[in-house]
N, C-alpha and C positions, 0 to 999 in steps of 0.2 A: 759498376762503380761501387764502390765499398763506401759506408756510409758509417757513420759513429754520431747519432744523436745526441747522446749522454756526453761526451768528450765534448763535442761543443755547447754544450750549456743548455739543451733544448729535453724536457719531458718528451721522450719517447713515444707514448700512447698520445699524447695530445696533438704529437706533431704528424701521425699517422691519421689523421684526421681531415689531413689533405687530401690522400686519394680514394677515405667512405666519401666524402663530400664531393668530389669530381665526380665517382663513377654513379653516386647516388641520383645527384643532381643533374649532369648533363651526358653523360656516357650509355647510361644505363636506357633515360629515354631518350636516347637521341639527338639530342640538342647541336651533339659535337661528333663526329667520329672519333676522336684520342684527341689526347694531349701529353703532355712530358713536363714535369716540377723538379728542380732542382734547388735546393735550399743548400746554402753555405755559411758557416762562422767562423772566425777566427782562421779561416783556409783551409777550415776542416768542414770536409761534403757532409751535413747530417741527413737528409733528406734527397732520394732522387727514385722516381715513379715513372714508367711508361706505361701507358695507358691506352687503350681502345684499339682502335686503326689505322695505320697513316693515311690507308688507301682504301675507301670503302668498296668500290666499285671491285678491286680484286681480292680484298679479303684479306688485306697485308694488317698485318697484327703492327703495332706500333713497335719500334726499334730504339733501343740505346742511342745508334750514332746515326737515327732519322734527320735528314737536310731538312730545313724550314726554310721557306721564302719569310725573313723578318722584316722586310718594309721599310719603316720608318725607325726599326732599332739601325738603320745605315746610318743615322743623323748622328748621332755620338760619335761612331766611329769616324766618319769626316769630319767631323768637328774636331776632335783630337789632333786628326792628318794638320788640321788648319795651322789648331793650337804649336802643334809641334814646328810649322815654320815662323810662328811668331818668337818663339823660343831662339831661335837661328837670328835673331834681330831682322828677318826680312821684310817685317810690315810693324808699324803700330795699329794698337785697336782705333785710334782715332782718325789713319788715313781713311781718305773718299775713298770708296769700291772705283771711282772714275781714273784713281791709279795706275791699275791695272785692267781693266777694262773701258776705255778710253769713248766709248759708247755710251758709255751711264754721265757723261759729265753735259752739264744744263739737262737733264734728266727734270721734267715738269711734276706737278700733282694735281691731277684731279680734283674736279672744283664740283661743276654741278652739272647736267649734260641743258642744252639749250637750244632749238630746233632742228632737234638728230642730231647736232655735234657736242662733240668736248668744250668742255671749256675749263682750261689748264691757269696757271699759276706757279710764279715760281717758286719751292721750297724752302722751311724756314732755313731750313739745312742740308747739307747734302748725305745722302746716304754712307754712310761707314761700316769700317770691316765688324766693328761692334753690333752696329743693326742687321747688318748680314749674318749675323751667327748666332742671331736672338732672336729672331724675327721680326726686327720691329724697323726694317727697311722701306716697308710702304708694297713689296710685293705681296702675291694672293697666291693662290693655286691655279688660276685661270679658269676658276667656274668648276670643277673635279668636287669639290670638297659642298656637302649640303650646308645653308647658312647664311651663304656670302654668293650675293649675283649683282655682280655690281657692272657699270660702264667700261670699267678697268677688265672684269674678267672677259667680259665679250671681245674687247681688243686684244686682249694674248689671243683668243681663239682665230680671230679676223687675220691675225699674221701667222697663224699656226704655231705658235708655241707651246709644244707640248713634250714630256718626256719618251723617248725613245723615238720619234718621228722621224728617226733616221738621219738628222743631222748628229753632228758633233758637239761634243759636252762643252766645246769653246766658239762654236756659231751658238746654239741653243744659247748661253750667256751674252754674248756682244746684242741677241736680236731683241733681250728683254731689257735692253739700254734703247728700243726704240718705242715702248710703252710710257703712258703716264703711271707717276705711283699714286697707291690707293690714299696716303694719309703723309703728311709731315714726317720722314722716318726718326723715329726716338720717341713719338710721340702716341701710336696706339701699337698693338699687341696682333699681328695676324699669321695662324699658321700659313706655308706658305712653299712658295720652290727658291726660300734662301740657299737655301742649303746643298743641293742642287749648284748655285753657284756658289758655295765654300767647295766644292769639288772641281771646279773649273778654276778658281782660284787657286787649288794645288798646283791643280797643271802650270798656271801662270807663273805663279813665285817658283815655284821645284824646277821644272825644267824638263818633269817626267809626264807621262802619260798617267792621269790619275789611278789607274787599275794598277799599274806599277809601283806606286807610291807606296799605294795600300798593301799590295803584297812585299815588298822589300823592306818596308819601313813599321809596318805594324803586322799584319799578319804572320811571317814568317820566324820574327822576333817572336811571339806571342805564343805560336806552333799551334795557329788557326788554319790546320790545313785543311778542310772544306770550307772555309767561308771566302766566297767570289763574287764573282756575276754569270758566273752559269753553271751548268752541272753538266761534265763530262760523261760517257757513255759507261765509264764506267765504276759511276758513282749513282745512274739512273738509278737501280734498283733500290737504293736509300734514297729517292727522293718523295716527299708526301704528297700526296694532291691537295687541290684547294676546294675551300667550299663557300659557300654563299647564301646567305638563309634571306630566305624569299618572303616578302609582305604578308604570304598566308604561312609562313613560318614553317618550308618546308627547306628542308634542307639540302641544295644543289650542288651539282661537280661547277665549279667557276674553273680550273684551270687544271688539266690532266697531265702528270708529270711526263707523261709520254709523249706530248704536243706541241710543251711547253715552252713559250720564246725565251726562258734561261734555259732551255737546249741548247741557243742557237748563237754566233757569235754575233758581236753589236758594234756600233757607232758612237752609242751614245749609254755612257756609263752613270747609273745614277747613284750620286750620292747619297740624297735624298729617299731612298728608297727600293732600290736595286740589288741589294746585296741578299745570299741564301747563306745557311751555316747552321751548324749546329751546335746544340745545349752547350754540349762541351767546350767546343769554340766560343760560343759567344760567356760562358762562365772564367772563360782565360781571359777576357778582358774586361771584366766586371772582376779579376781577382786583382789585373793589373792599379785597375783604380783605386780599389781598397788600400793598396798597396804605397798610396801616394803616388803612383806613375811608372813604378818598376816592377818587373814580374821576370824569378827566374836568372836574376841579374842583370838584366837587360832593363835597363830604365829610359822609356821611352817621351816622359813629360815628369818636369820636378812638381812637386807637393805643392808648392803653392803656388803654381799655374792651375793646378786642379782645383785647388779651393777658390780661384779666379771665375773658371769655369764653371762651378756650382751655385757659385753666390747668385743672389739676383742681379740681374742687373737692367728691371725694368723702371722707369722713372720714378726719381725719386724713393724706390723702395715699393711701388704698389706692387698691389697683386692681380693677378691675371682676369679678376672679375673686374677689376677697374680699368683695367688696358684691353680685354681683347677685342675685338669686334662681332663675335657670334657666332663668329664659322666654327667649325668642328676641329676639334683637336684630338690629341692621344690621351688629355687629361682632363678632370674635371677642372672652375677656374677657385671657386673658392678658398681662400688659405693658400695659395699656393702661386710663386713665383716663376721665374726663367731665366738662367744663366744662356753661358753662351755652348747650346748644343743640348743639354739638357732642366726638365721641370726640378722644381726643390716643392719639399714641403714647407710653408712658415710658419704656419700656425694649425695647431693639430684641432682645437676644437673648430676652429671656423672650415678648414677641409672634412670635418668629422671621422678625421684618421689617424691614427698612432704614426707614428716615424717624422717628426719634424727635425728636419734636418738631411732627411734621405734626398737622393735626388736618381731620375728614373726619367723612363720612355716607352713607348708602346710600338706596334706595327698595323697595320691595316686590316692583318688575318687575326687578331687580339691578341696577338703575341706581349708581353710585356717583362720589364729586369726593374729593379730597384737595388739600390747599393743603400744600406744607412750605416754611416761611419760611428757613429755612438754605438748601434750595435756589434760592429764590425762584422753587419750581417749584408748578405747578396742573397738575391731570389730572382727564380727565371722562369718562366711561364710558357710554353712553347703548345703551339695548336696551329690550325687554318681554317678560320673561319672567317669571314667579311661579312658586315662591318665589324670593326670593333668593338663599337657603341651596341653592340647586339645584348652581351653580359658586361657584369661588372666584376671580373676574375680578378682584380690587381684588389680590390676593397675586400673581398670575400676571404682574397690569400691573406692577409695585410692580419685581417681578425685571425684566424687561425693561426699562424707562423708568429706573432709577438704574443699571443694569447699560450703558446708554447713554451715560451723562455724559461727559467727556471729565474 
């Protein structure tokens, strides 16, 4: 990929500071097998580094167009899907989720637990396609995520709700209409498997099978052609392994591309975190954004549906250290808000980070994007490692790449 530093607005040597600093810090000893940095301005690529190994166990040097499993960067991208049928007049943000999922209505909330049982209550409100796409529906992750072990998550586990479990992305939805919610939805902040059902919600209002959606309606628009849910045989040899850094802080094969259940076909397609792809790929829809919602001619969501989606929109204006409830998320909560699909900065000294205004996401493997519109800057972070919470690569990039600008 051809790159012009200087053309986009960035000191050359300071911006080459990204990959002393990767391979210094975690390359070099180990920390990570590779990673891949793509910095972008004004539409013009200034920055793009592959680095280490995708594949430590074979030796595989890291690749230009290396597939990533990106996790929870899918949340945007179904979020959009959503967004984009809101656009069609097919839902307001203010209908009940019990709409179209006919399961969720007198849907209870969790009160206090009281000799081994529940004890429910009925909601100040009902959940909406708004808290569905914010997080702030009252669902959890069913006990997955460190944090958060509540009565509510032992109940998704007691009915088996979980992603990929072999049902369908629209049983897996109708069966979390038979759960209590963790909190009043509107009213506290929990990462979660909303999103997940903004994906069954495709299905629901479209008409289509949501993997269809995605690739007809955004992907193919976009000319995201490796980003799916699984990796064909022959695309294997671009695809990275995954890793896992272990309590004594060693660093393990968590998922062999060779093994791998995105080999294989599925039932249950997750929104929420299911999708592979690459730099490239996912840089075509961090251009679309930037773009106001068109990329290429193809305008996929108008401009201010986007600035809809980026706003906050958690009550009243708070910030996520006042709404969320503890569990672990993609982001830190300080300064920083929640639209519908992805975080915003609000305030740069209270997050203690430059870009207020940027709004971004992360993955499970510490994959991380940020888009900041004042800069008309996009940055992409691409690696496999789990957790995420392992390094802080999105704060470390953040000083180098704005400490660049001219």
């Amino acid at each position: 990929m051809a790159v012009d530093a200087k053309a986009a607005g960035f000191e050359e040597a300071k911006l080459a500071r990204i990959g002393e600093h990767l391979r210094r810090s975690y390359i070099e000893p180990e920390k990570i097998p590779g990673c891949q940095v793509l910095v972008s301005r004004h539409g013009i690529p200034a920055y793009f580094d592959s680095m280490g190994l995708m594949d430590r166990e074979r030796g595989k040097p890291m690749q230009d167009d290396t597939i990533f499993r990106i996790y929870s960067m899918s949340k945007p991208i179904t979020s959009v899907a959503l967004m984009m049928l809101w656009e069609e007049g097919r839902f307001q943000l203010t209908d009940p989720v019990h709409r179209f999922i006919p399961s969720w209505r007198g849907q209870e909330v969790w009160e206090r637990e009281e000799g081994g049982q529940m004890v429910t209550r009925r909601p100040a409100n009902p959940a909406t396609m708004q808290h569905i796409l914010s997080h702030t529906a009252g669902l959890t992750y069913g006990g997955l995520l460190p944090g958060l072990e509540s009565p509510v998550d032992q109940a998704y586990q007691n009915l088996g709700i979980a992603r990929g479990g072999g049902e369908t992305l629209l049983e897996f939805a109708d069966k979390l209409g038979r759960v209590p919610l963790l909190y009043d939805p509107g009213h506290k902040w929990c990462y979660s498997l909303a999103t997940d059902v903004c994906g069954a919600l495709v299905e629901i209002i479209s008409g289509q099978p949501f993997e269809v959606f995605l690739r007809e309606r955004i992907f193919e628009p976009l000319g995201m052609v490796d980003t799916g849910f699984r990796v064909s045989d022959e695309k294997l040899d671009r695809f990275a392994a995954c890793y896992m850094r272990s309590m004594d802080k060693q660093v393990l094969l968590e998922d062999d591309p060779h093994t791998s259940h995105y080999r294989h076909k599925r039932n249950f397609f997750s929104g929420g975190g299911g999708l592979v792809g690459t730099t490239a790929d996912y840089m075509a829809f961090c251009e679309m954004l930037r773009q106001g919602g068109q990329f290429n001619g193809y305008q996929l969501l108008g401009s201010r549906t986007l600035e809809l989606m980026t706003a906050n929109h958690l009550m009243s204006g708070r910030s996520l250290a006042q709404m969320a409830l503890g569990a672990f998320s993609e982001t830190a909560n300080e300064g920083v808000g929640f639209g519908l699909g992805f975080a915003s900065t609000l305030d740069e000294v209270a997050s203690c980070t430059v870009g207020a205004g940027d709004f971004y996401w992360g993955g499970r493997a510490s994959t991380i994007f940020w888009v900041d519109p004042e800069e008309d800057l996009q940055v992409i972070f691409m690696t496999q490692l789990i957790p995420s919470s392992t390094f802080n690569f999105r704060g470390q990039l953040k000083n180098i790449v704005y400490g660049a600008l001219k």
